[in-house]
C-alpha positions in Angstrom: 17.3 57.7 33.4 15.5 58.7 29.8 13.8 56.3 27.8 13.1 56.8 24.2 10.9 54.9 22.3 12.0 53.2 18.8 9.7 51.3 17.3 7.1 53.7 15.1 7.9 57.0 16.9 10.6 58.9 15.8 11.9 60.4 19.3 14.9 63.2 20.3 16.0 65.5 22.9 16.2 68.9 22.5 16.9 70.4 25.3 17.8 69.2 28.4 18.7 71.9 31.6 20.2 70.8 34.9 20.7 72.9 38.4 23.7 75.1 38.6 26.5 73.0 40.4 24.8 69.8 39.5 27.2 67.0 38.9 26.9 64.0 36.5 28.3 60.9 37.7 28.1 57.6 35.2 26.6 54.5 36.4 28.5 52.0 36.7 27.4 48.5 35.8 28.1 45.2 36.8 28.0 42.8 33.7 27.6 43.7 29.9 24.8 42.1 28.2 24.5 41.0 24.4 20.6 40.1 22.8 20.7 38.7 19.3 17.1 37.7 17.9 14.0 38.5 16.2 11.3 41.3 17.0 10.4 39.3 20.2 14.2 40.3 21.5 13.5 43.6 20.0 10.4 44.0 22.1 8.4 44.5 19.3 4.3 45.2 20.8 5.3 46.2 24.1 3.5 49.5 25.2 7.6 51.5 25.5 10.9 49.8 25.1 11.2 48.9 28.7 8.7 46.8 29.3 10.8 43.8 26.7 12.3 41.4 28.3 15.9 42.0 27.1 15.6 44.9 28.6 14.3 44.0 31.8 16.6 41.3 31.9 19.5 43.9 31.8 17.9 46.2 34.1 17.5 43.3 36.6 20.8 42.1 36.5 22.3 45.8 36.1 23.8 45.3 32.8 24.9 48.0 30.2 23.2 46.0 27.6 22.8 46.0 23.1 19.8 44.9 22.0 19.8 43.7 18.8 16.3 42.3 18.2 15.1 42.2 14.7 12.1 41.5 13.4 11.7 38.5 10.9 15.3 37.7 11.7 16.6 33.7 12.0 19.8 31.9 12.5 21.8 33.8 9.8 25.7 34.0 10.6 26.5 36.5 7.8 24.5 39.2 10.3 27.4 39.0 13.1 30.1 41.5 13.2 32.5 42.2 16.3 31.6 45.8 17.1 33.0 47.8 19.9 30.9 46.7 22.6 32.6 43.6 25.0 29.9 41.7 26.5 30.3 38.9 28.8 26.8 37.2 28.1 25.5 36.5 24.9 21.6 35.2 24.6 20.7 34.0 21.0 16.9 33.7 20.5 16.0 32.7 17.3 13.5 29.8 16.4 10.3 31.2 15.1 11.3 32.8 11.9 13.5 29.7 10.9 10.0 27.8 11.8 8.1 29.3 9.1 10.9 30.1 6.8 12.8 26.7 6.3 11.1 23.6 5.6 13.9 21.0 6.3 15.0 20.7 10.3 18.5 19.6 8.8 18.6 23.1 7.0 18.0 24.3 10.6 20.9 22.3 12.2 22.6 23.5 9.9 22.3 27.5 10.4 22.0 27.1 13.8 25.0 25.2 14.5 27.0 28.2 12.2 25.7 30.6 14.3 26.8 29.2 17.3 30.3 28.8 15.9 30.6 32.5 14.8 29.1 33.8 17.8 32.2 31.8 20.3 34.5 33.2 17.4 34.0 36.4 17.7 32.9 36.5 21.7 35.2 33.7 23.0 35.4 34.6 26.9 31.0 35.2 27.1 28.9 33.2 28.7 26.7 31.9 26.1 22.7 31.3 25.9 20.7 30.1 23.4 17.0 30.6 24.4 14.4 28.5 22.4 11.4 29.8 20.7 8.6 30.6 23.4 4.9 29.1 22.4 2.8 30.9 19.7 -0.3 30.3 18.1 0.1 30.3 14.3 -1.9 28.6 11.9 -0.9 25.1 10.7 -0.1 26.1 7.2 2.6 28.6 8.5 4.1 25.8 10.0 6.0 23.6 8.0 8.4 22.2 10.8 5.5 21.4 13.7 4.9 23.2 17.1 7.5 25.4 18.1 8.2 22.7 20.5 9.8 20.9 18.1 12.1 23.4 17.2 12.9 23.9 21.5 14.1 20.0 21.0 16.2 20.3 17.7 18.1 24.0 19.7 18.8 21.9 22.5 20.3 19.2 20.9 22.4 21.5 18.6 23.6 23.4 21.7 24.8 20.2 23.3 27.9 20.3 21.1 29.2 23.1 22.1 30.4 22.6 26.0 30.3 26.4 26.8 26.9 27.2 25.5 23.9 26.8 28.3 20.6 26.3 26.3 17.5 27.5 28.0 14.0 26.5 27.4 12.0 29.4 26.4 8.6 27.4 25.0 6.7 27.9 28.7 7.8 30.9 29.5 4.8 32.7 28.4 1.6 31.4 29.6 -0.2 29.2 26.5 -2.9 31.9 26.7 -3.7 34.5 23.7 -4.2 37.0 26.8 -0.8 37.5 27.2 -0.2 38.1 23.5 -0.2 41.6 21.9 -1.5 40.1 18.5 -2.9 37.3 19.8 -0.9 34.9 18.4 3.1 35.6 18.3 4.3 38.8 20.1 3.9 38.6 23.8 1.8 42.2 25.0 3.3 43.8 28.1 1.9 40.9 30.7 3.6 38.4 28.8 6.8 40.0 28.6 7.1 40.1 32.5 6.4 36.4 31.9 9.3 36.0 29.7 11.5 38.2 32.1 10.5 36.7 35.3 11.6 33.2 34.1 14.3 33.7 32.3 15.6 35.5 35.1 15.0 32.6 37.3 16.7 30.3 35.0 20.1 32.2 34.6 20.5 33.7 38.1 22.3 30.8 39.4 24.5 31.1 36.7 25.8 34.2 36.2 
């Protein structure tokens, strides 16, 4: 397996040799993973691309997995297109943009509920999560909606309309503890991403 990194260094392979005779075999997977959400879900501050939890998630669970984590993203159903790839599970993690960027939890409902509905649209036979924001420590002023617990309580009670979506309470799934945060603040460093791994693991295994 070869990891390349992606988030400031600009990686490729030039060359690559292999014994004479050698024989390449693909791997075969067991599920297909799909990560929608901001730079969290993208990994963003862990030390290589591995060490994210969407990643490790996939790895755990042997999926073939897309990660599409993007930072400063939010609940925005214009973003979602089909694609090629056919995953079986879907995780939404959005929160902590919408948070800082919308200042009316109806506005929220609103997005968030749209999303939802485009994502069983266009991926009717997944298994659908919806993860809620983990815990951050952001100054009051950037928070015009109230701890990010607040927003874990208005996900939940969006996702109870749909029947076929599990929500899944991300807000203690990184220890409370700046130690565990790259920034010190908002993106989890490589400790708190095997946090973030570990339980969400926990929570879905009994699911899938």
């Amino acid at each position: 397996t070869i990891h390349l990194p992606c988030h400031d260094v600009i990686a490729g392979i030039k060359l690559l040799e292999i014994a004479d005779g050698a024989v390449a075999r693909p791997h075969e997977f067991s599920r297909k993973f799909l990560f929608l959400g901001d730079s969290i879900t993208q990994g963003w501050n862990s030390a290589i691309n591995t060490l994210s939890y969407a990643y490790q998630v996939s790895d755990h669970f042997n999926a073939a997995s897309v990660i599409q984590g993007v930072g400063g993203a939010f609940f925005d159903a214009t973003t979602l297109d089909r694609g090629e790839f056919e995953p079986d599970t879907v995780f939404i993690a959005f929160g902590t943009n919408d948070a800082r960027r919308f200042h009316s939890l109806d506005a929220i409902h609103l997005r968030c509920e749209d999303y939802i509905k485009k994502v069983l649209r266009l991926f009717p036979e997944a298994q659908i999560y919806v993860i809620t924001p983990i815990w951050c420590k952001t100054p009051g002023a950037n928070k015009p909606l109230g701890e990010h617990k607040n927003m874990d309580r208005v996900i939940r009670a969006i996702t109870a309309e749909f029947p076929n979506v599990t929500p899944v309470r991300g807000y203690d799934f990184v220890p409370q503890d700046e130690a565990f945060f790259a920034d010190g603040h908002l993106h989890p460093n490589d400790a708190g991403f095997d946090h973030y791994f570990e339980n969400l693991a926990k929570e879905i295994r009994p699911l899938l």
